[in-house]
N, C-alpha and C positions, 0 to 999 in steps of 0.2 A: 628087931625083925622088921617092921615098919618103916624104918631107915634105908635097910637094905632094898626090900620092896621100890622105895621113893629111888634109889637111886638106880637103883633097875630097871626103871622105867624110863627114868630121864636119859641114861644113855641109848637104851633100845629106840628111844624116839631118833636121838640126836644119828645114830648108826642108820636109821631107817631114812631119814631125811636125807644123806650122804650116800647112800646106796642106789637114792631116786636117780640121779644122773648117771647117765654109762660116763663111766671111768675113762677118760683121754678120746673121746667122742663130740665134736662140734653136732650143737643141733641141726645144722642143716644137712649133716649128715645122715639123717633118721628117717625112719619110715612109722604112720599110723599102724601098730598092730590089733586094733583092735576088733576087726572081721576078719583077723590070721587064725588058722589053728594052731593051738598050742597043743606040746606033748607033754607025756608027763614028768621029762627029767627039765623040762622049766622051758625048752628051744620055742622057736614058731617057725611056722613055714610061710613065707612069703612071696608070691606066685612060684619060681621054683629055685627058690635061697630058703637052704636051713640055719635061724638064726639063734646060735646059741643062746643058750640064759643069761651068760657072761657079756652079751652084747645087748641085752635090753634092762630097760630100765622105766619106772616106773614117773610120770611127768604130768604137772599142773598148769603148766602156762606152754603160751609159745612166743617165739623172738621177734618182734617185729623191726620193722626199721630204724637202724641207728640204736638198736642195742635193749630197746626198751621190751617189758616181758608184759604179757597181757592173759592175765586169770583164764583158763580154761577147765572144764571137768577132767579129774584125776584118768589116764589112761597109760596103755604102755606102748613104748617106742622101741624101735630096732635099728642100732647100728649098720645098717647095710651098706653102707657105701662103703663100710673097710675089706667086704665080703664081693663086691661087685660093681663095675662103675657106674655111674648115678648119672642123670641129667635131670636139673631140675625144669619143670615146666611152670608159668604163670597160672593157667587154669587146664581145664581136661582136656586131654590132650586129642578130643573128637569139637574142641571150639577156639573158636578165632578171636583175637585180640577188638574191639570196640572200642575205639579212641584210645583210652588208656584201663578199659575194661574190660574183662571176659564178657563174652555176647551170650548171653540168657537162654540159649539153646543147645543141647549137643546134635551136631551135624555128622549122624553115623555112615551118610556115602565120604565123607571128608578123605581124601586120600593127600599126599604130598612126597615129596621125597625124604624117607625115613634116613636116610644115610648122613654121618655126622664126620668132617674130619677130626680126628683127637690126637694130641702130638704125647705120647707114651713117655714114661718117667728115660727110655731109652733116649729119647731124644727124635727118634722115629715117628712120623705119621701113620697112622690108620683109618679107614674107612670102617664106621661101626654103624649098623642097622641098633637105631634109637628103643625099638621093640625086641629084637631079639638078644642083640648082644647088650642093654644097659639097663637098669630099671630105672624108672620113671618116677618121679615126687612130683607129685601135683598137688599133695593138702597144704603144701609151706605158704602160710599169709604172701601175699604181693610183697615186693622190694621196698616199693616205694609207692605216693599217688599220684606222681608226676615222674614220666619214664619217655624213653624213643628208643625205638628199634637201632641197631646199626644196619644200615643198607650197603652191604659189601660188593654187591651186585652196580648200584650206581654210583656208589664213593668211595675213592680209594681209600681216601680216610678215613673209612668206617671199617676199614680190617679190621678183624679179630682173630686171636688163636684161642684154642678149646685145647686144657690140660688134663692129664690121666685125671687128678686128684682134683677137678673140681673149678680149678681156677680159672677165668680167659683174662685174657691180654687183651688190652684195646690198644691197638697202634698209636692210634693218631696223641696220645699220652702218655704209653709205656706205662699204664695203671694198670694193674693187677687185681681181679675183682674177685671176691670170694661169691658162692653162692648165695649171702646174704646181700649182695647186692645187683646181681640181675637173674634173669630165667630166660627162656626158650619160651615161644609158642609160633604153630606155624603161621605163615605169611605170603599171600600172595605175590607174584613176583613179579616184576615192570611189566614185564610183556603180557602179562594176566593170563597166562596158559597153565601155570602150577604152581605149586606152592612147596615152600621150603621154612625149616625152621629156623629161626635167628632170634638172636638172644637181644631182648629189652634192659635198657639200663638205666639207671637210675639219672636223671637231667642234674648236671652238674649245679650245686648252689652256688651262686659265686658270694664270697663274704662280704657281709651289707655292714662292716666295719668303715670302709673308705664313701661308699653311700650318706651313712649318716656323717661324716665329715665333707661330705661335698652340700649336703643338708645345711649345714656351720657355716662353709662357703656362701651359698646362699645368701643367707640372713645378714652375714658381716659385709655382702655385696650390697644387698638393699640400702644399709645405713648408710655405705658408702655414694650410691646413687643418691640417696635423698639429702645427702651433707652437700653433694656436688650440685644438685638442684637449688640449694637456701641458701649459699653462701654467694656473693659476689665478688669472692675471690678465684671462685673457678669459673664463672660467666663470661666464659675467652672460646676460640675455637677450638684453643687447646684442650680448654676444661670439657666443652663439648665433646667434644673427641673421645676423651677418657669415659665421658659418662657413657656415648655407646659403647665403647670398648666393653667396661662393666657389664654395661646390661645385654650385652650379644653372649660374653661371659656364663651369667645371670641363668640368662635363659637354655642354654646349653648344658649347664651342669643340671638344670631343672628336671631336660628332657630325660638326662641321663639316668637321672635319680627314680624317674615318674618309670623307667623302664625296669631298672631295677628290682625296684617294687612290683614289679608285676601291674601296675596301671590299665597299661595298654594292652591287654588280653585277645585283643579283636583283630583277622589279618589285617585286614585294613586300614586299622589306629595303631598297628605295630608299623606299616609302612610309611602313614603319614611321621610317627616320631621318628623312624629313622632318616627320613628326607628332610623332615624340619629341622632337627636335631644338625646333620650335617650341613646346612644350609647356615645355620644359629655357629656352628665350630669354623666354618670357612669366612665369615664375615666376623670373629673374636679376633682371627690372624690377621682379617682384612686393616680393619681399625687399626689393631696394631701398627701392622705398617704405615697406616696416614701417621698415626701418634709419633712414629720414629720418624719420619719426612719431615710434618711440621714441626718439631723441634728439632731438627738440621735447621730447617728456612729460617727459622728464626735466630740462631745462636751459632750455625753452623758458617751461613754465607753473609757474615757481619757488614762486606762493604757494599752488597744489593739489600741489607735488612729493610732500608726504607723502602727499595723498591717493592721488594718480596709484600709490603706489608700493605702497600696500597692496591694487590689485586682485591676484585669486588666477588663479591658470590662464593669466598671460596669454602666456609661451610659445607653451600650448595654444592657444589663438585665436589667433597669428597664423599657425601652421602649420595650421587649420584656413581662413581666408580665403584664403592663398597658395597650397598646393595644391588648393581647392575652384576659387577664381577663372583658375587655371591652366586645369584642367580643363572648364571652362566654354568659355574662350576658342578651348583645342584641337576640344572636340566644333563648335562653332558653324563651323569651317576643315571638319570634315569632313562636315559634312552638308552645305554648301555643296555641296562638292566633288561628293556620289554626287547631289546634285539637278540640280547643273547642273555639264554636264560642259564641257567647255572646249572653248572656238572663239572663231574672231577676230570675231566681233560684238560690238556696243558692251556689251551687256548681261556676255558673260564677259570684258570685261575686270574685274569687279570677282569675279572666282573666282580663289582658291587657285591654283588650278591645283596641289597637290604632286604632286614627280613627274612632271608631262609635260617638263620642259626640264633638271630637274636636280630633287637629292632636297631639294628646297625650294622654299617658297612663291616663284612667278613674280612677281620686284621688278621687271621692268623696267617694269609698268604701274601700273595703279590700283588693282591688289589689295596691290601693295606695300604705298601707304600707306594701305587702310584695315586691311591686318591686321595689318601689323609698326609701320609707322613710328605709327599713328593712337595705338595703346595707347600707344607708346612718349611719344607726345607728350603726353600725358594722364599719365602717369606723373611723369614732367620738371617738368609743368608743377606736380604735388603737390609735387615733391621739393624745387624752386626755391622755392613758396612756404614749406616748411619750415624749410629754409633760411633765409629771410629773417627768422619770424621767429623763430628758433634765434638768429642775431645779434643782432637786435633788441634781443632780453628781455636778453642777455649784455651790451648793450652799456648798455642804460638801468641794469640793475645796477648794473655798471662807474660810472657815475656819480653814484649814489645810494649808495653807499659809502660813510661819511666816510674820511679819512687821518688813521689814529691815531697816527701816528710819521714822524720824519722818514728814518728805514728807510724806510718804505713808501718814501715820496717817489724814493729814491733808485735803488729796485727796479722802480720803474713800467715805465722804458724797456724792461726784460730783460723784465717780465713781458706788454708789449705788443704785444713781439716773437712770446711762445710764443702769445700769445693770437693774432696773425696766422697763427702755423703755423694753429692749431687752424681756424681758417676757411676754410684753404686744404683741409685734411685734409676738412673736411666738405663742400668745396664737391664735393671730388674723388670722397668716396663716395657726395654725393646726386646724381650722376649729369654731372657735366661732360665726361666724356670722350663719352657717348653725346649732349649736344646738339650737340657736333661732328658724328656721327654722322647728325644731322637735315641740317644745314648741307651736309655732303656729299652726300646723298642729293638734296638738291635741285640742287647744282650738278653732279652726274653727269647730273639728267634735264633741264639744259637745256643740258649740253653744254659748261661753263664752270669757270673754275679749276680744271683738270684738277692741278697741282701742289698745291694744299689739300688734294685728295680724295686722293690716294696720301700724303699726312702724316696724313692723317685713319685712312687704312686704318692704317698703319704703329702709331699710337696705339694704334687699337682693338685691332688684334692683339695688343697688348704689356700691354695692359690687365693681366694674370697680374702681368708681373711691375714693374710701374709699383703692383699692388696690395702685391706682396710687401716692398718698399723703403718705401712709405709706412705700413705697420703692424707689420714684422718687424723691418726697419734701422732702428731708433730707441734712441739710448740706453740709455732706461731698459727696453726689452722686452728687447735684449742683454746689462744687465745682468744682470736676473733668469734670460734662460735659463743664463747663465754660475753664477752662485749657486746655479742647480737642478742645475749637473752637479758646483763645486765647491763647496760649503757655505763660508761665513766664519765662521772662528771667532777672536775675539779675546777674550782674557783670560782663557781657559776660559767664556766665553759666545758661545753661537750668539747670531747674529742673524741673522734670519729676512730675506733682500730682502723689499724689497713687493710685496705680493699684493695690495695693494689692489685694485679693480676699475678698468674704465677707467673708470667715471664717475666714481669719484673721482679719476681721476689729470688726468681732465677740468677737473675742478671744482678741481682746485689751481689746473690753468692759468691757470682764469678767475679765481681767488679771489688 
């Protein structure tokens, strides 16, 4: 008897626990019954919805953001939204949104325009009065802690559609949002004469995956800069050169990371990082291209090399063109910007915009590519032909050479080989990793080979230390830093590793 009892209990618990949830009923679907009248065959009446017994159910937590449930006292809930269409609200729907807050007061003259377009399981629009034709959720916790409005009113982009069943469509990403992830409360409107309701939604996260690998970058750029500083094998214009490169680099993926994180919280420190920031990316391509130039000068235009190599100051000149032309490009983003301020007409699409969406110039339009990708492409397009003819001149060399020895003959292979590094080396620092970069960028904006573009991101993120392996991890640079911590000394005579410079360690390759 005893037994039976035990197990009688155990299941009545386990049926009573399983009964708590309404049956084929999402939470956000529900209403507080707990100031509802109930009857006596189990229904409740909620303002003027009779909600059967079969539709409520018995509940201890509620859902908050991202799925997670948070312990509340035991009450009952009522499936109403299968009984009549719902709109959920952020807080009462007599108060106005506070930053990303309900404001501390209800404001009972509050009036707005109660009218909601809803596109019907038909397929059909309607116009529904918020109060008469829909019931109202306002106890559902907030979406999120960090939320914006879409403003359809000022941005095309910011369309929305509102579904029978609950769901809207944001345009501007064909995202589909259930009720657990925005609400409604009203809003005053540009022209500050009335207010309308529009739905708040959650601020996109973007994944701090490729963040903390731009982090990696970083750190594998520092050593590379500080290798490039101690070694007297990079102590050349050249080596100069790379190290700004690096550190304009350096500092750009810095800014990018520091925004990321949320750093820069303040309008004002969101504007300076995105004008620094762009200022630090336009002067990484700059470099570049001096680095593609002076290695033409030098290996490219073999029979002016001596002349090329006796101009003076020319350090000086290139750090006068790269941060002058920097500087050019940054001011011309910001007058734009204070001239013409940003809106969804055809005309701002081609504005900056830094700062309205993020602490960075606005890519997803047209200002992307004429302010980021256009230089960028114009850069590429120098650095590729430098490139070209950098091998060229090496290669026509290469076969104007006589073979003085049957040595040589026998060396060719090996030396063919390094001479392939060396092309690959050059291809890599006149800029290949950033024509992927281009490639990407276009197939993000038509929506296509979505698995390119995150190998693409993954690249460019890694860029740091894909730089650090390609000029640090090499033989003969781990040789010398080794010989610079332990000197060789045989037979009582030092010998000094080589110091030579890269370009001659260049010009063995080729030679």
């Amino acid at each position: 008897m005893s037994a039976i009892l035990y197990w009688s209990c155990t299941w009545s618990l386990l049926l009573a626990g399983i009964a708590a949830d309404i049956l084929d009923c999402d939470f956000f679907d529900t209403v507080d019954l707990t100031h509802s009248f109930k009857f006596e065959n189990g229904s409740y009446r909620y303002e003027d919805v009779i909600i059967p017994a079969r539709l409520t159910g018995a509940y201890d937590y509620r859902i908050l953001y991202g799925g997670s449930r948070e312990k509340v006292p035991n009450h009952i809930r009522g499936c109403i939204c299968k009984l009549k269409p719902c709109i959920r609200l952020c807080c009462h729907h007599k108060k106005l949104m506070n930053s990303t807050e309900c404001s501390n007061y209800v404001d009972e003259e509050l009036t707005y325009n109660y009218a909601l377009n809803i596109t019907l399981r038909t397929g059909k629009m309607a116009s529904k009065h918020i109060m008469n034709e829909m019931i109202i959720q306002q106890d559902l916790p907030m979406p999120c802690q960090i939320h914006y409005h879409l403003d359809a009113e000022l941005y095309t982009e910011d369309m929305w559609t509102l579904f029978e069943n609950g769901t809207l469509l944001r345009h501007y990403d064909n995202a589909f949002l259930s009720k657990q992830d925005y609400c409604f409360q009203p809003r005053k409107s540009e022209s500050g004469e009335s207010y309308s309701v529009v739905p708040y939604n959650c601020v996109i996260q973007p994944s701090m995956t490729m963040a903390y690998v731009k982090l990696a970058s970083v750190v594998f750029m520092a050593m590379t800069i500080g290798t490039y500083l101690w070694l007297p094998l990079f102590h050349t214009i050249h080596g100069q050169c790379c190290t700004l490169y690096f550190l304009s680099l350096m500092v750009t993926f810095l800014l990018n990371v520091a925004s990321t994180f949320g750093v820069f919280m303040d309008d004002l420190m969101c504007l300076v990082n995105g004008y620094a920031g762009y200022y630090a990316a336009m002067a990484t391509f700059l470099w570049l291209s001096v680095i593609s130039f002076d290695v033409w000068r030098r290996f490219g235009l073999h029979p002016h090399r001596e002349f090329c190599r006796s101009i003076g100051n020319t350090f000086l000149y290139y750090n006068l063109i790269v941060w002058s032309s920097a500087g050019i490009l940054t001011l011309v983003i910001l007058v734009v910007d204070q001239l013409f301020p940003y809106s969804s007409d055809c005309v701002s699409n081609f504005v900056p915009a830094v700062g309205v969406t993020s602490c960075w110039i606005l890519t997803d339009g047209w200002s992307g590519m004429v302010y980021i990708y256009g230089p960028i492409c114009i850069f590429i397009l120098f650095n590729v032909t430098m490139f070209y003819l950098t091998i060229r001149n090496i290669h026509v060399e290469k076969k104007l050479r006589p073979k003085v020895s049957r040595n040589y003959e026998d060396k060719a292979k090996s030396r063919n080989l390094a001479s392939f590094g060396l092309y690959v080396y050059l291809f890599v620092i006149m800029g290949g990793c950033w024509i992927l970069d281009i490639m990407a960028f276009i197939c993000e904006t038509q929506k296509i080979f979505k698995q390119f573009t995150n190998a693409n991101d993954l690249i460019n993120c890694s860029q740091g230390i894909i730089i650090f392996l390609l000029t640090i991890c090499k033989k003969e640079v781990l040789k010398t830093i080794r010989d610079r911590i332990q000197p060789i000394r045989t037979s009582g005579i030092e010998f000094e590793t080589c110091t030579m410079t890269q370009d001659c360690h260049l010009m063995q390759q080729i030679n």
